[in-house]
DSSP file (Angstrom, degrees, kcal/mol; ACC not computed):
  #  RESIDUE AA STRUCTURE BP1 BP2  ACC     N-H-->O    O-->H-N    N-H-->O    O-->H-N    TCO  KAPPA ALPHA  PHI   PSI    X-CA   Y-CA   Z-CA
    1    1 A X    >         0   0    0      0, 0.0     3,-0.6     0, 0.0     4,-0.3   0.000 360.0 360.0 360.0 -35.8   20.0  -18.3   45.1
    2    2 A X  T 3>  +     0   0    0      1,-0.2     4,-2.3     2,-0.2     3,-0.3   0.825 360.0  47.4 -85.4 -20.8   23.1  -17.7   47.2
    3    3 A X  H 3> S+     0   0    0      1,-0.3     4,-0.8     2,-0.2    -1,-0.2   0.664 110.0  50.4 -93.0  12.1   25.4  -16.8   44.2
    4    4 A X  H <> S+     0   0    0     -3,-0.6     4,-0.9     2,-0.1    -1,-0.3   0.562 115.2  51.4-103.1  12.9   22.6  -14.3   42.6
    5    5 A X  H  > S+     0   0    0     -3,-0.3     4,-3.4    -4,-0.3    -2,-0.2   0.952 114.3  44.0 -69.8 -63.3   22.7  -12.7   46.6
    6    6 A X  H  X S+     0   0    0     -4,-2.3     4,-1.3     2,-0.3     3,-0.2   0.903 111.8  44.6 -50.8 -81.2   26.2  -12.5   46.5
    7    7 A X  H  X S+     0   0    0     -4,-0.8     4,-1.7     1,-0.3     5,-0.5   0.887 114.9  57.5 -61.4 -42.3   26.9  -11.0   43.1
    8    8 A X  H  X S+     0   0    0     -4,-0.9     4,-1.9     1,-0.2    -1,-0.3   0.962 107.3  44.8 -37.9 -73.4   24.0   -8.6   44.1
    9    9 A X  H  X S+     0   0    0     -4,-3.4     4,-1.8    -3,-0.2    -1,-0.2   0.731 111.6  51.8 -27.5 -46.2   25.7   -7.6   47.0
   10   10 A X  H >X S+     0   0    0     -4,-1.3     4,-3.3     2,-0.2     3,-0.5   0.981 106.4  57.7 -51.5 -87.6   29.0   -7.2   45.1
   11   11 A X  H 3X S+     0   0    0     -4,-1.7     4,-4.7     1,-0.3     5,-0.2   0.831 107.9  43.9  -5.7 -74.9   27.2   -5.1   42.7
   12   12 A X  H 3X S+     0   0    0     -4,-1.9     4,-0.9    -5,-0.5    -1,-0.3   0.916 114.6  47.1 -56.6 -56.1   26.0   -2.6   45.3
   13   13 A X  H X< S+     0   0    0     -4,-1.8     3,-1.7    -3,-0.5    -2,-0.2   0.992 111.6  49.7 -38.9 -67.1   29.1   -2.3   47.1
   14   14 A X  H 3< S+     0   0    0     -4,-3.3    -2,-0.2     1,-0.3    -3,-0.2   0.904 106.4  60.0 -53.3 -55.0   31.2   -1.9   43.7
   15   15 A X  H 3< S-     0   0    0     -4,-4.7    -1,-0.3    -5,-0.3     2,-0.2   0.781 117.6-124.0 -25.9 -54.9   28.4    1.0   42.7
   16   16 A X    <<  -     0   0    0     -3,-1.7     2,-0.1    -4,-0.9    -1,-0.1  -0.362  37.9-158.1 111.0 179.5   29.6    2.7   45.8
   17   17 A X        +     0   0    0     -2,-0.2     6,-0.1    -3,-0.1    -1,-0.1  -0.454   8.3 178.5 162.1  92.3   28.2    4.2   49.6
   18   18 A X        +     0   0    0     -2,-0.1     2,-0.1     4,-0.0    -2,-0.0   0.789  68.8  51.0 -89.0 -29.4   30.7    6.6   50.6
   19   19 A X  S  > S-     0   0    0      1,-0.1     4,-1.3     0, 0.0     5,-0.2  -0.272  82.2-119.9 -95.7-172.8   28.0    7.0   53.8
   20   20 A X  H  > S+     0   0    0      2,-0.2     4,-1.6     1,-0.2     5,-0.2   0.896 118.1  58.8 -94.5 -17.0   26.2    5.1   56.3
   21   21 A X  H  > S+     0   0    0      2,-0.2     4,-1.8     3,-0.1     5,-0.2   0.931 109.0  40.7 -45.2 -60.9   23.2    6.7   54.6
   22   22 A X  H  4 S+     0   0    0      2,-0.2     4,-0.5     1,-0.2    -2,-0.2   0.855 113.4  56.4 -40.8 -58.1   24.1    5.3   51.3
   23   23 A X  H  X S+     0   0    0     -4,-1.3     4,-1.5     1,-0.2     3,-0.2   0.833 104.8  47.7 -63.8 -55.1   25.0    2.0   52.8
   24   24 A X  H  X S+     0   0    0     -4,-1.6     4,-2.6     2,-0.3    -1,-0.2   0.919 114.6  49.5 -67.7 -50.6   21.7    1.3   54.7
   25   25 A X  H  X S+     0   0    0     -4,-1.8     4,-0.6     1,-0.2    -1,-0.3   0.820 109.3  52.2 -60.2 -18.6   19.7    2.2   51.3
   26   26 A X  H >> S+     0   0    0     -4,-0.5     3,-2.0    -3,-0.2     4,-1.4   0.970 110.4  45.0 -80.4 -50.6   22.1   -0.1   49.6
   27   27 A X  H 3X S+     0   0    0     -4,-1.5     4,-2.0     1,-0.3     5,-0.2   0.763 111.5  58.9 -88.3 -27.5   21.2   -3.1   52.2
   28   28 A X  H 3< S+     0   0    0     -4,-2.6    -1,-0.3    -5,-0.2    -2,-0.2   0.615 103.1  50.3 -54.5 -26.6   17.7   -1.9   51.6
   29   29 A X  H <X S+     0   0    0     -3,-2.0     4,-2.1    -4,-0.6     5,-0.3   0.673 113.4  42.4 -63.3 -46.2   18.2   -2.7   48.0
   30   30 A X  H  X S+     0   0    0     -4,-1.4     4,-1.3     1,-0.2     5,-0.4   0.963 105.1  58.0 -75.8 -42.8   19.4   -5.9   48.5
   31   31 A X  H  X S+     0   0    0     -4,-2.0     4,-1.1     2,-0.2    -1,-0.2   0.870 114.8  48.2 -50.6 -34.7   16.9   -7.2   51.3
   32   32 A X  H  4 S+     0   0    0      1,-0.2     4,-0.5    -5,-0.2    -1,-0.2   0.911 110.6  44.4 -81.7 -26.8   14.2   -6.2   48.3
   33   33 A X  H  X S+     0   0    0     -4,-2.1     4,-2.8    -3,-0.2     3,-0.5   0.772 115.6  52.3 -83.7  -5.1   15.8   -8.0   45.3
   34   34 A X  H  X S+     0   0    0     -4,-1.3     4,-1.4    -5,-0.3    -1,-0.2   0.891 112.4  47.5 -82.9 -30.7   16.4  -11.3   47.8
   35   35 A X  H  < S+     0   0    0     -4,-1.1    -1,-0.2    -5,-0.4    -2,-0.2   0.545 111.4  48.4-105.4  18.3   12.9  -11.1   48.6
   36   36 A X  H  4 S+     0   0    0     -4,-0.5     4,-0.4    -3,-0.5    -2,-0.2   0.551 104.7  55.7 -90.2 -32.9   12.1  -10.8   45.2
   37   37 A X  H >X S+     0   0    0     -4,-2.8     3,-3.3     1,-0.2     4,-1.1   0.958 111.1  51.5 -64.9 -65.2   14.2  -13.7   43.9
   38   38 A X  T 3< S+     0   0    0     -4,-1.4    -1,-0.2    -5,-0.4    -3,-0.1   0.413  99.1  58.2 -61.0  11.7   12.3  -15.7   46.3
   39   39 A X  T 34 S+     0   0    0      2,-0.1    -1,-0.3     1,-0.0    -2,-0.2   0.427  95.7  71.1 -98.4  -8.2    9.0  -14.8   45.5
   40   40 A X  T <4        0   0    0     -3,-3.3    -2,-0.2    -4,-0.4    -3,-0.1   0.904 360.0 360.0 -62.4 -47.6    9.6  -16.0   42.2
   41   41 A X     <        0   0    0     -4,-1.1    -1,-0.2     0, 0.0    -3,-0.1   0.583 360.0 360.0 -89.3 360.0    9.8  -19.6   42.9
């Protein structure tokens, strides 16, 4: 769980968010797939 967060995270960064606009839709991204992995199980 923590290392598919992580690489998620990674992921999203590396994609790029050159603004704080970008960034906050990017943490928005991640907050959905985390709480998607964990509806899974």
């Amino acid at each position: 769980m923590k290392k598919l967060f992580v690489l998620t995270l990674i992921a999203l960064l590396l994609g790029g968010c050159n603004t704080i606009n970008g960034f906050g839709k990017d943490v928005k991204k991640v907050g959905e797939a985390v709480e998607g992995a964990s509806s899974k199980k």
